[in-house]
C-alpha positions in Angstrom: 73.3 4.3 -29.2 74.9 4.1 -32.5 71.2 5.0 -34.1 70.4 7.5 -31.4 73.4 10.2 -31.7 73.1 10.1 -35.6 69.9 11.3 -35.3 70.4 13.7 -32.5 73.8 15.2 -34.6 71.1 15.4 -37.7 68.1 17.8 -36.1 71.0 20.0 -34.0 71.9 20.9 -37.2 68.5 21.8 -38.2 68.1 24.3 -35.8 71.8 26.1 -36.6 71.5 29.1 -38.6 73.2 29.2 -42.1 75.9 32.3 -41.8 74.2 34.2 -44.9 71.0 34.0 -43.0 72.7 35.9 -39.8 73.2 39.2 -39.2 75.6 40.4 -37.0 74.9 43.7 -35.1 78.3 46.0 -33.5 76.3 48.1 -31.2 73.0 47.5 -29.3 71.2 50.2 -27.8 68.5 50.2 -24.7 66.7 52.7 -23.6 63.5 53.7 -22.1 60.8 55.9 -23.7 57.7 56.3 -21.1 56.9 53.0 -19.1 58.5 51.0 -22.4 61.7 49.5 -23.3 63.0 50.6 -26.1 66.0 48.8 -28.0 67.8 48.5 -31.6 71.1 47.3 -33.2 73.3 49.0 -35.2 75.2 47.1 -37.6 77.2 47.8 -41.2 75.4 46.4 -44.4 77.3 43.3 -45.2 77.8 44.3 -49.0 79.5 47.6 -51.0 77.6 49.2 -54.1 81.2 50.2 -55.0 84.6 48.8 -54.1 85.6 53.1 -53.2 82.5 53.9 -51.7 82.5 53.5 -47.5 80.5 50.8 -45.7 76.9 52.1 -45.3 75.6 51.9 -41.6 72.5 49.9 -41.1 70.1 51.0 -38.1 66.7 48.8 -37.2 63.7 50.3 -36.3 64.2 48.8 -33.4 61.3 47.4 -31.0 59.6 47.8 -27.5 58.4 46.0 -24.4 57.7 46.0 -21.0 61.0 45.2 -20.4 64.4 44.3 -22.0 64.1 40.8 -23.2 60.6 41.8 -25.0 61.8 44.4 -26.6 64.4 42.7 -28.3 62.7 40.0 -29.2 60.4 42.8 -30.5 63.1 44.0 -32.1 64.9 41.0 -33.8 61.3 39.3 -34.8 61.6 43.0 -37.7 64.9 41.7 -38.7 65.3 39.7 -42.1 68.4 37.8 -40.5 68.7 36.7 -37.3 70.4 38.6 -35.6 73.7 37.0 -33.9 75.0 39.0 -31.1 78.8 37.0 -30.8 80.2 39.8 -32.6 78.9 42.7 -30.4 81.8 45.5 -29.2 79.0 47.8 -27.3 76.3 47.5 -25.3 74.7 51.4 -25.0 72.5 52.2 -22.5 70.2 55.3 -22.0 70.3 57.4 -19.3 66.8 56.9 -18.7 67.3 52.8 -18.4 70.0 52.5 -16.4 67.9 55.0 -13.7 65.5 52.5 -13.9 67.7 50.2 -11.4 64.3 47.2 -11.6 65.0 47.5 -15.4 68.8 47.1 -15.6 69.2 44.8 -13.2 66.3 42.4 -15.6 68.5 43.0 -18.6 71.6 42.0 -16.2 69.8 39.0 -15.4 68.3 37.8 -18.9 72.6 38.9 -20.8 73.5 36.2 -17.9 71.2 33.5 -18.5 71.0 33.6 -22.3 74.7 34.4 -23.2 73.6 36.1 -26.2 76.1 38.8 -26.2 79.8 38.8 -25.5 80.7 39.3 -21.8 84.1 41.2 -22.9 81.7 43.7 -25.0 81.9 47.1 -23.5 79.3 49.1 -22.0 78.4 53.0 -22.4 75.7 54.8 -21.1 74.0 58.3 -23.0 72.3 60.7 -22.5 71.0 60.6 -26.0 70.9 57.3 -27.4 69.7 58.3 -30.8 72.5 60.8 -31.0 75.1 58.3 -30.8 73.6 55.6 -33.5 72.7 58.3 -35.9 76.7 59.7 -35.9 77.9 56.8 -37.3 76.4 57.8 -40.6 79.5 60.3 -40.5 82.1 57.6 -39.7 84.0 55.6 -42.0 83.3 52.5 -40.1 80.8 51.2 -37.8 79.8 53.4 -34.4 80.2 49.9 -32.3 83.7 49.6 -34.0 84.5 53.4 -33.6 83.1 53.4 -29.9 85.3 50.7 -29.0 88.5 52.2 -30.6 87.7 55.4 -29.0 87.1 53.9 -25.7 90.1 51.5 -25.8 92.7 54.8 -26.8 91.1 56.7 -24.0 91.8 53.7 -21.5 95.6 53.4 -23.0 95.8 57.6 -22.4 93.9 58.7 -19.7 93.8 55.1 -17.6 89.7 55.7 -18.5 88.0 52.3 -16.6 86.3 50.3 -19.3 83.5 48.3 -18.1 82.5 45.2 -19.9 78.8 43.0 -19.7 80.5 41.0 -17.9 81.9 43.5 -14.8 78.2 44.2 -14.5 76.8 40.7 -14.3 79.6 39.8 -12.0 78.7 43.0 -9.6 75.2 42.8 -10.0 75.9 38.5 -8.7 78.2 40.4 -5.8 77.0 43.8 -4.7 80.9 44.5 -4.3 82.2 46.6 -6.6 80.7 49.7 -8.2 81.7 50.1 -11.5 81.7 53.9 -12.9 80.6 53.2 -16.3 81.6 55.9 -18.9 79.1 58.1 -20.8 79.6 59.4 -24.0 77.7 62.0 -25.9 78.1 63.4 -29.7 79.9 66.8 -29.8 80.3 69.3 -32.8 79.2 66.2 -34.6 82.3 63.7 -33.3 81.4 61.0 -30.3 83.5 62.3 -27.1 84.1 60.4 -23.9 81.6 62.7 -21.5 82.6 61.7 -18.0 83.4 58.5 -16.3 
């Protein structure tokens, strides 16, 4: 024993991932395009040119599959990090995708059984995915940070329902509760809360 666990503590650590060698995406968007499932993080540039200028927004090309769990895989195999998902604040689905109820409830079942993203991270659905990840370049921060703010303020003033990965593993599990997700779209250039 006392030769075993040495041994085992010494390749776990092997496989961890040294923190400059992760990335860590604020937004992650899935979509369909055709038969394929499309998907791509957003996430801020980890460094400044200049201590005035505003955090620059980073946006993957992204990748497809037949489904969700190939096309990220597709997706993070383009990254130069790895891409660690702890951190996530938004999960954005396309209209398209979340029709596609065999589709959704796969990516349901593969965010359950890998735990790769935060089960608190909150989930909106467009109409226009790439309309939503390309308005961040306007913001001063993030869109997954912004969405999340803007979501949160809308829940404190207008009751809005936020619904998390988690609600929707939980339901999909049940078939009890239906959960009105809320849909965003990008209006005279600002993200607005559509309809819940």
């Amino acid at each position: 024993i006392l030769v075993i666990i040495p041994i085992a503590i010494i390749f776990a650590g092997c496989n961890s991932t040294e923190l400059e060698d992760r990335c860590f995406p604020m937004l992650a968007a899935v979509d369909k395009g055709g038969s394929l499932v499309d998907f791509s993080y957003v996430f801020p540039e980890l460094g400044f040119k200049e201590e005035k200028e505003p955090q620059k927004l980073y946006i993957n090309n992204g990748g497809v599959g037949v489904d969700f769990k190939e096309a990220r895989s597709d997706c993070e195999s383009g990254l130069v990090k790895k891409a660690d998902g702890n951190h996530l604040k938004i999960l954005l689905l396309g209209e398209k995708f979340y029709e596609d109820k065999q589709a959704y409830t796969n990516m349901l079942k593969n965010l359950q059984s890998e735990e790769s993203f935060p089960r608190n991270a909150y989930v909106c659905i467009a109409s226009d995915v790439e309309d939503i990840k390309d308005s961040g370049e306007e913001l001063s921060e993030d869109v997954g940070t912004y969405l999340e703010q803007l979501l949160e303020k809308k829940q404190s003033e207008n009751g809005l329902t936020l619904v998390t990965i988690g609600d929707l593993i939980d339901e999909n599990d049940n078939d009890t509760i239906t959960y009105q997700i809320p849909y965003v779209k990008v209006d005279n250039d600002k993200i607005v809360i559509q309809r819940s």
